[in-house]
N, C-alpha and C positions, 0 to 999 in steps of 0.2 A: 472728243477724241482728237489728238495731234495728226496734223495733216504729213504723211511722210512724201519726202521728194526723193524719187531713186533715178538717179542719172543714168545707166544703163541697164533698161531691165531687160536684155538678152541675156540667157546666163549661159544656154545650151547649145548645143548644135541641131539643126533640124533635120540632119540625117541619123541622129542616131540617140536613145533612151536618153533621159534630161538625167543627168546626174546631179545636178545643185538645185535649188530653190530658195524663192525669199517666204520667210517663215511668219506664220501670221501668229500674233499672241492673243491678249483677252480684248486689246482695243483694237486689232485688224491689221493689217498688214504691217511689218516691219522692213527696214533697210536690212537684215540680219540675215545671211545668207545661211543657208540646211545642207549636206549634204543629203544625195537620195534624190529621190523622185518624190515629188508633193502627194498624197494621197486625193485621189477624184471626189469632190463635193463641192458643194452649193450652200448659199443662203436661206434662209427660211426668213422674206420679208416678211414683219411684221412690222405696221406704219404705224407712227402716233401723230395723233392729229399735233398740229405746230402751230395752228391759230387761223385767222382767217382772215383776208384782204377783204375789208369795205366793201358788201355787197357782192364778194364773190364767192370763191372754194377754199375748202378748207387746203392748207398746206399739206403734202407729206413728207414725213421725212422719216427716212429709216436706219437703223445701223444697222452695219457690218461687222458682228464681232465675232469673237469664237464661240459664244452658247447659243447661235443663230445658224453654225453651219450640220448640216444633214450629209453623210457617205454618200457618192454614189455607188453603191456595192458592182450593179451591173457593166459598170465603167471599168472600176477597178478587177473586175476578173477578168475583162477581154484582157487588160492591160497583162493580166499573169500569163494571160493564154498566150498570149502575142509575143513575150518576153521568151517562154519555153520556144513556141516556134522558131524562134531568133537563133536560140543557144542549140537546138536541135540541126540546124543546117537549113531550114526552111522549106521541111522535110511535108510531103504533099501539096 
């Protein structure tokens, strides 16, 4: 997998819903910026072993690709919950 360098990975503001993001493909993350808010999930590491140092342990090494990430659903619903309360006046 090509190692990407992103010289400024700020894209949001921290007061307020992220409207852009960098968009991850099938080899993991890209310079390529999304409008929207990223959808919440995670990795599913899965190591393969990478060999083993002379008398020691074995290596791990994992990727990060796209058939490796899992939703977080519970994440993303506070995220809707939280976005209505937002648009509602921050109503209770």
């Amino acid at each position: 997998m090509p190692q990407v360098v992103i010289e400024n990975p700020v894209l949001n503001s921290p007061f307020r819903e992220p409207g852009r993001h960098f968009r991850f493909g099938k080899e993991g993350i890209t310079n390529e910026i999304a409008d929207g808010r990223r959808v919440s999930s995670y990795f599913v590491p899965i190591a393969k072993p990478r060999g083993t140092a002379k008398g020691g342990p074995k290596l791990i090494e994992t990727e990060w690709t796209e058939d490796r990430v899992e939703e977080n659903k519970d994440v993303n619903r506070i995220r809707e919950r939280v976005r209505l309360w937002r648009e509602g006046g921050h109503a209770g």
